[in-house]
PDB file with one MODEL, atoms N, CA, C and O in Angstrom:
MODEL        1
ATOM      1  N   UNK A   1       5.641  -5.856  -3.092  1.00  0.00           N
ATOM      2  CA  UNK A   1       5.768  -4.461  -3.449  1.00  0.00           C
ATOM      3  C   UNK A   1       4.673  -4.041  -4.424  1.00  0.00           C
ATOM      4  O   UNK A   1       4.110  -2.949  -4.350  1.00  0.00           O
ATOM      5  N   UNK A   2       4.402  -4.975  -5.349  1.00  0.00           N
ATOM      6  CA  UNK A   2       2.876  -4.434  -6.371  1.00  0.00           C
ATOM      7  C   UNK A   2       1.388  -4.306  -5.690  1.00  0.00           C
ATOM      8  O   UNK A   2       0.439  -3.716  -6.204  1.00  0.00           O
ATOM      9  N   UNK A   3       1.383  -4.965  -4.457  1.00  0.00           N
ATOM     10  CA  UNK A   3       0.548  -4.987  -3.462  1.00  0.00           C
ATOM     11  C   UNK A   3       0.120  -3.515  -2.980  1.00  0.00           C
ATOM     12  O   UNK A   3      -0.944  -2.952  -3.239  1.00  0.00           O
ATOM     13  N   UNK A   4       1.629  -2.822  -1.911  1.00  0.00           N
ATOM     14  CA  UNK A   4       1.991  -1.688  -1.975  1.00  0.00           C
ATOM     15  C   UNK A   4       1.790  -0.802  -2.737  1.00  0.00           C
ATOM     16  O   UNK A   4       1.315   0.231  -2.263  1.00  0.00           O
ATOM     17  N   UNK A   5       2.072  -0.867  -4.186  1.00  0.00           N
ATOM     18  CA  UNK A   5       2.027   0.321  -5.055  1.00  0.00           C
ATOM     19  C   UNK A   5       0.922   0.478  -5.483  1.00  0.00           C
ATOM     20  O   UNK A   5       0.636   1.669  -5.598  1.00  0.00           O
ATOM     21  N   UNK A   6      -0.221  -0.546  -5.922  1.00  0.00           N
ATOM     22  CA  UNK A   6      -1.643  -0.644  -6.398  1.00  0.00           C
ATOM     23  C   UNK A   6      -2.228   0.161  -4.752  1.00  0.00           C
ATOM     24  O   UNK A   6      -2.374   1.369  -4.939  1.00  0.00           O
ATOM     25  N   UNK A   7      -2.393  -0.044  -4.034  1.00  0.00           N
ATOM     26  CA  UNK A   7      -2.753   0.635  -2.761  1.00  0.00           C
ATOM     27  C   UNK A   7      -2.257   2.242  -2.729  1.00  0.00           C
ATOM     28  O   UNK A   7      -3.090   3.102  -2.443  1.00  0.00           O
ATOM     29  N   UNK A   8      -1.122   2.544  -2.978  1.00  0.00           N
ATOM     30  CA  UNK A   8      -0.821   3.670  -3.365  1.00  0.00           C
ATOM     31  C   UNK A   8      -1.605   4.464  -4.677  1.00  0.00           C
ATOM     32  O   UNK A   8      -1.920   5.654  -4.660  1.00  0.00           O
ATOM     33  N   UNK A   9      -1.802   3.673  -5.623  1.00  0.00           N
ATOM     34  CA  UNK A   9      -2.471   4.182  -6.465  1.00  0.00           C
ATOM     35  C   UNK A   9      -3.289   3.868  -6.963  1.00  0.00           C
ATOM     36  O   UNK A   9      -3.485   3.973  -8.174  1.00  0.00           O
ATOM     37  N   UNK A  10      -4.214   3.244  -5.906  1.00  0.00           N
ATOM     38  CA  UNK A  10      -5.688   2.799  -6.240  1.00  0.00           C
ATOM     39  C   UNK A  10      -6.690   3.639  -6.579  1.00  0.00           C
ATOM     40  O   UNK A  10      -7.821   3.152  -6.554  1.00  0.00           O
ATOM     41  N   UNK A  11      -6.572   4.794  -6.896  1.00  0.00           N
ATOM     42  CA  UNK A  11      -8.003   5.521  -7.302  1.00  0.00           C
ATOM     43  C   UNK A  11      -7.722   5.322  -8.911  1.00  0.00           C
ATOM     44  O   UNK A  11      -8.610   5.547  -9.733  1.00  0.00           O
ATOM     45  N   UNK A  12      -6.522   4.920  -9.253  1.00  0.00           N
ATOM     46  CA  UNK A  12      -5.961   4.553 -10.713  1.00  0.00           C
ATOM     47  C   UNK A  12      -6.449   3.350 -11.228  1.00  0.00           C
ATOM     48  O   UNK A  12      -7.344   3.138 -12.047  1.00  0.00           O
ATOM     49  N   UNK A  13      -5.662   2.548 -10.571  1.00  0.00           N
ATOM     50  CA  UNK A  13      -5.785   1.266 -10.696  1.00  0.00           C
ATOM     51  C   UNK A  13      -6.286   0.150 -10.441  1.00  0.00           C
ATOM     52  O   UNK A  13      -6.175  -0.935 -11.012  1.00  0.00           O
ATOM     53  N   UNK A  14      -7.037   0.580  -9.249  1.00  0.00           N
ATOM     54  CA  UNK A  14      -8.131  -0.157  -8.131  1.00  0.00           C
ATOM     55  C   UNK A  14      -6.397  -1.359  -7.854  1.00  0.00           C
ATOM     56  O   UNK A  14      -5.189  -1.352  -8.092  1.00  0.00           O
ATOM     57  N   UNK A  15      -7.431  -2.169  -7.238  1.00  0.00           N
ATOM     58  CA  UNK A  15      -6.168  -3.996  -7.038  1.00  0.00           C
ATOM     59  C   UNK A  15      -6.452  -4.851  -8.336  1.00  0.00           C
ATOM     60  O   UNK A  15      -7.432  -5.596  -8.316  1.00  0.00           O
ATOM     61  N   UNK A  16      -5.859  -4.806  -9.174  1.00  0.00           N
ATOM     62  CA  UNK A  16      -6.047  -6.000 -10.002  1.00  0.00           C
ATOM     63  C   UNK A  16      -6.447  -7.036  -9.579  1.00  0.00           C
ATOM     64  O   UNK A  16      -5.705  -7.306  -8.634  1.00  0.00           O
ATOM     65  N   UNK A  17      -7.734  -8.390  -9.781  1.00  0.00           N
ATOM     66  CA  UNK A  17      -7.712  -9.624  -9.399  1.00  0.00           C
ATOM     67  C   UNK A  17      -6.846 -10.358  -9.960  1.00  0.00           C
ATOM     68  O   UNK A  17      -6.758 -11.571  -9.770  1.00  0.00           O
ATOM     69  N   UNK A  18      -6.098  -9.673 -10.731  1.00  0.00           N
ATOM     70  CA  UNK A  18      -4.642 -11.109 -11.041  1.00  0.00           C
ATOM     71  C   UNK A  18      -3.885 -10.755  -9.959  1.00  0.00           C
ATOM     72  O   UNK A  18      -3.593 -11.708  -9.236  1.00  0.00           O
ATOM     73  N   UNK A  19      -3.436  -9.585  -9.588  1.00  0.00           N
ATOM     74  CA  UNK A  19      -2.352  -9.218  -8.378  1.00  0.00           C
ATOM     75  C   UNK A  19      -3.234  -9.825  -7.420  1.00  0.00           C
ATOM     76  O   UNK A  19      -3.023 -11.031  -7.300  1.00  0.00           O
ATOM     77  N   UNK A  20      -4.073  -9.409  -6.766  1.00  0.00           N
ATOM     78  CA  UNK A  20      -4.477 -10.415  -6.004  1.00  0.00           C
ATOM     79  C   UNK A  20      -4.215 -12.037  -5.691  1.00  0.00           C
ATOM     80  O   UNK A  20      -3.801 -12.599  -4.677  1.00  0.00           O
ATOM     81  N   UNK A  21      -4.550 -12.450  -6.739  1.00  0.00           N
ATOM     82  CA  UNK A  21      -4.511 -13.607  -6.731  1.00  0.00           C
ATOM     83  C   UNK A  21      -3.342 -14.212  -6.688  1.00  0.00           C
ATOM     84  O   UNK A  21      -3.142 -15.215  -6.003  1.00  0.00           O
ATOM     85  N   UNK A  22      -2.321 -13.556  -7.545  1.00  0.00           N
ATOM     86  CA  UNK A  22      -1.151 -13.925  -7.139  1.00  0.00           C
ATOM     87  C   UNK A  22      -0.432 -13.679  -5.712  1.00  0.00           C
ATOM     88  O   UNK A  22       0.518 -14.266  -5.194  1.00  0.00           O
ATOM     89  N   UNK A  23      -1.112 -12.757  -5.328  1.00  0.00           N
ATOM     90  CA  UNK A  23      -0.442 -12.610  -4.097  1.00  0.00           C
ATOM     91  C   UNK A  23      -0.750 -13.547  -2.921  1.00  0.00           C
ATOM     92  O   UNK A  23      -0.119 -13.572  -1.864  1.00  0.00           O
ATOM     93  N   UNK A  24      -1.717 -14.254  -3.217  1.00  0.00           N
ATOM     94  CA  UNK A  24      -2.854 -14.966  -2.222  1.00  0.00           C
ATOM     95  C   UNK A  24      -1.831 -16.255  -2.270  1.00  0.00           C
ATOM     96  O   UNK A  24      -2.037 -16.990  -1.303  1.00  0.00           O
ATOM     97  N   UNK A  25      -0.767 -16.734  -3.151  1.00  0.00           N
ATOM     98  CA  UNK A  25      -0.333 -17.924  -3.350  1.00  0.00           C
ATOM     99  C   UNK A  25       0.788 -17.636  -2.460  1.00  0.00           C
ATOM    100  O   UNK A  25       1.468 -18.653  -2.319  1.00  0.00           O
ATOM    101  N   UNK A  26       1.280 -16.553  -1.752  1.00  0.00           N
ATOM    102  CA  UNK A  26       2.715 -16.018  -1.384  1.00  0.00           C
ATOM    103  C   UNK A  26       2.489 -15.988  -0.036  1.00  0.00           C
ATOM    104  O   UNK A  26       3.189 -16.547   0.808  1.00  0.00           O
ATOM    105  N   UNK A  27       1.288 -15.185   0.209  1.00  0.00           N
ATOM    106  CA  UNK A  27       1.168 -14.858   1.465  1.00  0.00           C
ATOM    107  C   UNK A  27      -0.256 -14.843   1.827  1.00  0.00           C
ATOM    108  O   UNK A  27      -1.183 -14.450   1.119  1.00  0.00           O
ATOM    109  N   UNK A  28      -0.337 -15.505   3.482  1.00  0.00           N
ATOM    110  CA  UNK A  28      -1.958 -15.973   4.028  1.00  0.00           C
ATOM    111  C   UNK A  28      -2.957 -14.385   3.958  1.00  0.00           C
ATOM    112  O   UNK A  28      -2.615 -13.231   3.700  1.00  0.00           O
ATOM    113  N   UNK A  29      -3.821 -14.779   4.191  1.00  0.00           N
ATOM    114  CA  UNK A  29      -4.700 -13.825   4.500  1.00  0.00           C
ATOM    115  C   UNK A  29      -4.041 -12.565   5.816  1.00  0.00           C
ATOM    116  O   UNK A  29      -4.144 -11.383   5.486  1.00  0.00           O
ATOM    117  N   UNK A  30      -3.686 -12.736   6.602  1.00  0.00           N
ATOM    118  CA  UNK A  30      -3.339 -12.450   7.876  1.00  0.00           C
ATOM    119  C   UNK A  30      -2.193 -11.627   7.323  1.00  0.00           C
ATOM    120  O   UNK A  30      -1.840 -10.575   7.857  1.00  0.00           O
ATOM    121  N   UNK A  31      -1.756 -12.013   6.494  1.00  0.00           N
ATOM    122  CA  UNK A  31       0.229 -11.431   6.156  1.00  0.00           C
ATOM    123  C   UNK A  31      -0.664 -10.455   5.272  1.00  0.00           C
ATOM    124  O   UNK A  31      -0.782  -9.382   5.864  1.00  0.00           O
ATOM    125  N   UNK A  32      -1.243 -10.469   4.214  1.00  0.00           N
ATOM    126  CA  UNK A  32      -1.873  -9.459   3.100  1.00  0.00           C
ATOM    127  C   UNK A  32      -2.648  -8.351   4.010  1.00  0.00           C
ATOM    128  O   UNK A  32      -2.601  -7.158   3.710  1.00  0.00           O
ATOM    129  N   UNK A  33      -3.192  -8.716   4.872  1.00  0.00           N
ATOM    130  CA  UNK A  33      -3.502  -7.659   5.677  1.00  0.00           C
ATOM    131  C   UNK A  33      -2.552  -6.450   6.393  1.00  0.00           C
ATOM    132  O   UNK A  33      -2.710  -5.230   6.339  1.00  0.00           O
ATOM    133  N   UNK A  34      -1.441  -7.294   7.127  1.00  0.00           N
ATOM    134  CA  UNK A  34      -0.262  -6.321   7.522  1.00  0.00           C
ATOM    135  C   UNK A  34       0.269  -5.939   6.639  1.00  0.00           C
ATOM    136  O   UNK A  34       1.137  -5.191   7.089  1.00  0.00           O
ATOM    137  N   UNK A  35       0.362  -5.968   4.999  1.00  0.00           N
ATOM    138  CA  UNK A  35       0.835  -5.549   4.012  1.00  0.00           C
ATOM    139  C   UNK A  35       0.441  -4.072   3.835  1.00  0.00           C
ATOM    140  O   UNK A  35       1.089  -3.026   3.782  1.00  0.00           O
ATOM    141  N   UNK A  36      -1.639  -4.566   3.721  1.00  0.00           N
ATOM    142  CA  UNK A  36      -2.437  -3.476   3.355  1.00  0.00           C
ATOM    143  C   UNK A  36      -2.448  -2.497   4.385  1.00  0.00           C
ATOM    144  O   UNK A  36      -2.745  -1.354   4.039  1.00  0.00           O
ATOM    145  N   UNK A  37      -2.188  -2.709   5.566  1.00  0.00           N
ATOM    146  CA  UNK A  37      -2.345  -1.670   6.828  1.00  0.00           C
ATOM    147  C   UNK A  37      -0.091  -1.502   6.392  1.00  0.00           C
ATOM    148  O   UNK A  37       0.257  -1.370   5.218  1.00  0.00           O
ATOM    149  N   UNK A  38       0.373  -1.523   6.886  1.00  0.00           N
ATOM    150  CA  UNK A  38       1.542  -1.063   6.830  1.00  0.00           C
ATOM    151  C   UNK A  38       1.168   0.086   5.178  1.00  0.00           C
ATOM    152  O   UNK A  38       1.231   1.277   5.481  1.00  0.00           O
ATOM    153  N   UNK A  39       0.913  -0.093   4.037  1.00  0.00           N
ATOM    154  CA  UNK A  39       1.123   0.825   2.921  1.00  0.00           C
ATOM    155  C   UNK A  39       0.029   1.547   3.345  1.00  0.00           C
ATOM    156  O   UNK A  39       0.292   2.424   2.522  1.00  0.00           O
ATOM    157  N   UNK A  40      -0.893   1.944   3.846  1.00  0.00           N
ATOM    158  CA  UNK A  40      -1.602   2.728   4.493  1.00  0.00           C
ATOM    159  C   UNK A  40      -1.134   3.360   5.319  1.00  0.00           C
ATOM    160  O   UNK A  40      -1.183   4.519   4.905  1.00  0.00           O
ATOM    161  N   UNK A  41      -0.544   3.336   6.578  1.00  0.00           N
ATOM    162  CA  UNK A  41       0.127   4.105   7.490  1.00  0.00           C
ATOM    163  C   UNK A  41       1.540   4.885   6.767  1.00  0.00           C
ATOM    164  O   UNK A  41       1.844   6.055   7.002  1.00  0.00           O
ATOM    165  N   UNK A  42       2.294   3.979   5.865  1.00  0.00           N
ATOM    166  CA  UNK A  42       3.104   4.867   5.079  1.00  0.00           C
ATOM    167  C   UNK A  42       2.297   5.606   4.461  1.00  0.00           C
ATOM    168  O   UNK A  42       2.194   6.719   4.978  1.00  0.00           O
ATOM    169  N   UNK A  43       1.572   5.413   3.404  1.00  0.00           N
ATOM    170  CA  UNK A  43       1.028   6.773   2.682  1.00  0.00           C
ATOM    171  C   UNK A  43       0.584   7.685   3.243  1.00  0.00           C
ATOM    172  O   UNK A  43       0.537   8.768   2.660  1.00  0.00           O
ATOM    173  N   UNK A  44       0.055   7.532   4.713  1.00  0.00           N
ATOM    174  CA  UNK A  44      -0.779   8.562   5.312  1.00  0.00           C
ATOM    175  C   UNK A  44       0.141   9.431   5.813  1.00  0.00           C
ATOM    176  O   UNK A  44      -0.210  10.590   6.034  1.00  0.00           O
ATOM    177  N   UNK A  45       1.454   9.016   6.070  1.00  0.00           N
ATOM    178  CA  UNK A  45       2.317   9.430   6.812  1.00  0.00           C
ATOM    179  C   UNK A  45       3.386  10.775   5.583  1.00  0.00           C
ATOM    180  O   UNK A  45       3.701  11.946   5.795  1.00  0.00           O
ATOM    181  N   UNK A  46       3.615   9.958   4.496  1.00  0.00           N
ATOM    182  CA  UNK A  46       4.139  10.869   3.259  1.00  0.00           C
ATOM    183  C   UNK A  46       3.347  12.020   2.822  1.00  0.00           C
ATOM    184  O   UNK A  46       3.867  13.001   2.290  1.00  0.00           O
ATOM    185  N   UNK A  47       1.530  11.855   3.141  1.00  0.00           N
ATOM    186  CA  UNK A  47       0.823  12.980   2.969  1.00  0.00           C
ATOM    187  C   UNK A  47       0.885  13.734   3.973  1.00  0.00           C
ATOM    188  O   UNK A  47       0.704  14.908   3.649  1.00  0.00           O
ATOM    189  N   UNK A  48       1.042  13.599   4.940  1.00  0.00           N
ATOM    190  CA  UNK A  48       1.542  14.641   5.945  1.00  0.00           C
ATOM    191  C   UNK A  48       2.378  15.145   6.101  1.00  0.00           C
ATOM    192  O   UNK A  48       2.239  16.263   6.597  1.00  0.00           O
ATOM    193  N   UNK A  49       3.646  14.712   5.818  1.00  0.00           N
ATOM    194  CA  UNK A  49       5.034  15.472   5.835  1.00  0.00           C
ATOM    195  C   UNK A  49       4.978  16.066   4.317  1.00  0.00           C
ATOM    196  O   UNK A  49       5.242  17.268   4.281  1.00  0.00           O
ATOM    197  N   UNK A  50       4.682  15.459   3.042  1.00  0.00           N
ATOM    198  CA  UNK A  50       4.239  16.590   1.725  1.00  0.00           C
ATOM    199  C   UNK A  50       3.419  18.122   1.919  1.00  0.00           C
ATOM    200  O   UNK A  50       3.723  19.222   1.460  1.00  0.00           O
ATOM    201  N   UNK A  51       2.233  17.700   2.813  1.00  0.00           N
ATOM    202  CA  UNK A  51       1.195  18.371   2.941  1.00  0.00           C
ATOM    203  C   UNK A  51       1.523  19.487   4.076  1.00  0.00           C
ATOM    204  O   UNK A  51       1.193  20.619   3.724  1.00  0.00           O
ATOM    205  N   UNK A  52       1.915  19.425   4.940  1.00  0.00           N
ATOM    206  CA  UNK A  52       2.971  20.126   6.083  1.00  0.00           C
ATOM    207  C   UNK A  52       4.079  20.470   5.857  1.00  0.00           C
ATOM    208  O   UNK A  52       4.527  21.007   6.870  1.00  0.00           O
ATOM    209  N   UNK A  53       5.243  20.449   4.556  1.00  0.00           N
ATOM    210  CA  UNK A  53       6.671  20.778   4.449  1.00  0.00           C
ATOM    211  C   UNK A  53       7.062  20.224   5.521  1.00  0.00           C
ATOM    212  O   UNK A  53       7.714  21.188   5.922  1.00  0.00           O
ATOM    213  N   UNK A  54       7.202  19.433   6.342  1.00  0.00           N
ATOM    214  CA  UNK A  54       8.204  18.809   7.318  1.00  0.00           C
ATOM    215  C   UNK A  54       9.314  18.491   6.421  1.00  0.00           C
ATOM    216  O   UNK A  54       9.373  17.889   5.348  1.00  0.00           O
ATOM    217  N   UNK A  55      10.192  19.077   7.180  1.00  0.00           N
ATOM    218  CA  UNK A  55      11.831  18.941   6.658  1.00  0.00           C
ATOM    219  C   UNK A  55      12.580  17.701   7.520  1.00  0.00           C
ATOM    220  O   UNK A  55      12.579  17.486   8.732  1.00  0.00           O
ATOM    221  N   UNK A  56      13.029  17.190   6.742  1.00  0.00           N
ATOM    222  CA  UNK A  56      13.722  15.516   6.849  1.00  0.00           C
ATOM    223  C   UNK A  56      15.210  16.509   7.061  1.00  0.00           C
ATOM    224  O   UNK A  56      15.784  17.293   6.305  1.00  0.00           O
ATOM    225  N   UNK A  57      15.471  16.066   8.384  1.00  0.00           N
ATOM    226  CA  UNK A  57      16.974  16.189   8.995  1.00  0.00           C
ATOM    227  C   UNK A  57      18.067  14.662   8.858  1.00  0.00           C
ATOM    228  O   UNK A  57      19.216  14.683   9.299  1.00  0.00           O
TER     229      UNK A  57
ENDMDL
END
């Protein structure tokens, strides 16, 4: 999830190389990737329904 949220608010925070690194002990290269693409497609997706008023039924 700190993976996630630094990606969310990377023009802030950039990725820490300690989060990194810790994360590198958890999960392969391959898994950190579907991490970084999954919090990407969510965020892109929350700026569009923010940015559009789409109403959640």
């Amino acid at each position: 999830m700190e993976l996630v949220e630094a990606i969310c608010y990377i023009k802030d925070t950039h990725i820490p190389d300690t989060l990194y690194e810790n994360i590198k002990v958890v999960l392969n290269e391959k898994e950190i990737l579907a991490v970084e693409w999954l919090a990407l497609i969510i965020n892109a997706l929350n700026i569009l329904a923010i940015s559009s008023r789409l109403k959640v039924k």
